[in-house]
N, C-alpha and C positions, 0 to 999 in steps of 0.2 A: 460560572458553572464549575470552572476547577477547583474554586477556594472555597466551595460545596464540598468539592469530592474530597479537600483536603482536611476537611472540618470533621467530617463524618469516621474518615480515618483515622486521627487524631482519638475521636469519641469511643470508635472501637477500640484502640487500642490501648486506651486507659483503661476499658471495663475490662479487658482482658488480663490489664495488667492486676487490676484492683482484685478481680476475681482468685487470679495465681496469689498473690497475696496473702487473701482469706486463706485460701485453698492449703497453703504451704503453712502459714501459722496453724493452724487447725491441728495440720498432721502431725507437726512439731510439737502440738499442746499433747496430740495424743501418743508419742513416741514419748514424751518426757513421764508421762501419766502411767503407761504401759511398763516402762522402765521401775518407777514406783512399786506396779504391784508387786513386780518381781521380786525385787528385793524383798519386801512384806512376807512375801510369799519364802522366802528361803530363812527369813530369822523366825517363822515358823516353823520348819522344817526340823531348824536348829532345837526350838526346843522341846518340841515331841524326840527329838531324837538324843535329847541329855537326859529325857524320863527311862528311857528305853537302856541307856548306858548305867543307870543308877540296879537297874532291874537285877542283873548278875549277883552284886553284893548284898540286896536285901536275899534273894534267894539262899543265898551259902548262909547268911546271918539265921535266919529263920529256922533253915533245917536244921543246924546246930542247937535248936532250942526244942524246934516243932516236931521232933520225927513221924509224927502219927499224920501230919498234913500234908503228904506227898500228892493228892488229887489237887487241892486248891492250888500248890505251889506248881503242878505240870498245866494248872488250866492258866496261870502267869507266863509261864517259860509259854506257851501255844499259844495265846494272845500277843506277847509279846514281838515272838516269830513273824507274826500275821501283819502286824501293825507295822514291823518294820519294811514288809515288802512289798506294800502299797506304794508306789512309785507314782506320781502325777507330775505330768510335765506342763509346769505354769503358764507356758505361751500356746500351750491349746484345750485348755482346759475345760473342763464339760462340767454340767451340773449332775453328772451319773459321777463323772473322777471325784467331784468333792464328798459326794453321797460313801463312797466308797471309802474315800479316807478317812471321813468323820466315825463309819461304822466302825472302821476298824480298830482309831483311838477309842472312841468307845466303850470296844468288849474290852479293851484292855483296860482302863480306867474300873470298869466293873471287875475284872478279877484282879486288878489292884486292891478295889475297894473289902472283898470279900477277904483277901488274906491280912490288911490290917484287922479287919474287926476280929479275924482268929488272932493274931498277935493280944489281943484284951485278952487272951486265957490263958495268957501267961507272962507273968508280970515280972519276971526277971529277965526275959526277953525283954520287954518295954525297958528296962533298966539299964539293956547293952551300950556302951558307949558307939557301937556301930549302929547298931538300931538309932538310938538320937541323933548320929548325925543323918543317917538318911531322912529320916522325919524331917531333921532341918531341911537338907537340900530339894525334899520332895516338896516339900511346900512353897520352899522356893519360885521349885521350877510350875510346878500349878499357878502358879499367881503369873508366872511369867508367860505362861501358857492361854492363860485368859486375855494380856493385854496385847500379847501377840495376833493373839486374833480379832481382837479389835482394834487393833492399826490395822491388817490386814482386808477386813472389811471397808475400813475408812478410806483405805487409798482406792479397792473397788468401785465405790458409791462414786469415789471423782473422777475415775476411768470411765465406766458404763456412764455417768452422767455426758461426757465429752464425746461417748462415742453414740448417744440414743440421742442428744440433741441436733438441732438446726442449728448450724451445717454442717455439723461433725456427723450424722448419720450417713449423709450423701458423700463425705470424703470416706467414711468407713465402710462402705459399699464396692470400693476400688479396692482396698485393702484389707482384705482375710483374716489377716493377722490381729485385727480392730475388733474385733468380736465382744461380743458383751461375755463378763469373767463372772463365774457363780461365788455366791459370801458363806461362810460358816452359817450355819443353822443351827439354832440352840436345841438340845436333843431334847426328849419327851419327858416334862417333869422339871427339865434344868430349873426353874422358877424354883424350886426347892433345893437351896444350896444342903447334901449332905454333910456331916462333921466325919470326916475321915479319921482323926483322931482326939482320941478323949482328953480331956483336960486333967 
């Protein structure tokens, strides 16, 4: 009868262990995971926020050429303003926070968009050695802007997968912090890439 009771003990305490185990790598997979986005989530940050530092010099370039554009160039400097003080904090992140930062890169990309195409009406403008190089670095930074957010989704997709499956849902149930993280949303029309600049 005792080497019952010591068998059964034994048994528990292997599942128990076996259980901690799971239990412990799981959380580990999603602290490594969670870690991930973060980072994702800040060389994003980065470079919506080197479009926004670019923003200053096209505007002083412009007026010097544009005088008459001062509406399009304040709906740039108000866009701009807006987009940079959207503040979202990655480790609690909501699908309204992302809506909200998306909207507000966004209007700004739109009144980015609307002051190159006034740049096309005047073609020594286009010619500015300042003008070119921001063209370079904007383009740049757009391109850079794109794959950021497609690493950034990417690492999402392995987070939320780690934290909606069995067993990773039941450990993220203990833990708050484990939340499933909202992705970029490609804005209305995006399927239609615009030419920002003429050739």
């Amino acid at each position: 009868m005792k080497g019952k009771g010591c068998i059964v003990l034994v048994v528990i305490a292997v599942i128990i262990a076996i259980i901690g185990f799971s239990v412990s790598g799981r959380y580990n997979s999603m602290v490594v995971a969670n870690n991930e986005v973060l980072k994702k989530w800040a060389n994003v940050e980065t470079v919506y926020q080197k479009r926004a530092n670019l923003i200053p010099n096209l505007e002083r370039t412009v007026k010097s050429y544009a005088k008459y554009e001062q509406e399009t160039l304040t709906q740039v400097a108000e866009a701009r303003a807006k987009a940079t003080s959207v503040n979202v904090d990655p480790t609690n992140m909501t699908e309204a926070d992302m809506a909200k930062f998306q909207a507000a890169q966004s209007q700004l990309s739109g009144a980015l968009g609307r002051l190159l195409m006034v740049v096309e009406k005047y073609p020594d403008l286009k010619a500015d050695q300042q003008y070119i190089n921001f063209q370079r670095e904007y383009t740049a930074i757009e391109n850079s802007i794109r794959s950021e957010t497609v690493y950034y989704n990417d690492s999402v997709e392995k987070f939320n997968n780690l934290v909606e499956q069995f067993p990773g849902n039941i450990v993220a149930a203990f833990f708050p912090k484990f939340k499933v993280k909202p992705t970029f949303k490609s804005d209305a029309g995006a399927e239609k890439a615009p030419s920002v600049f003429s050739e």
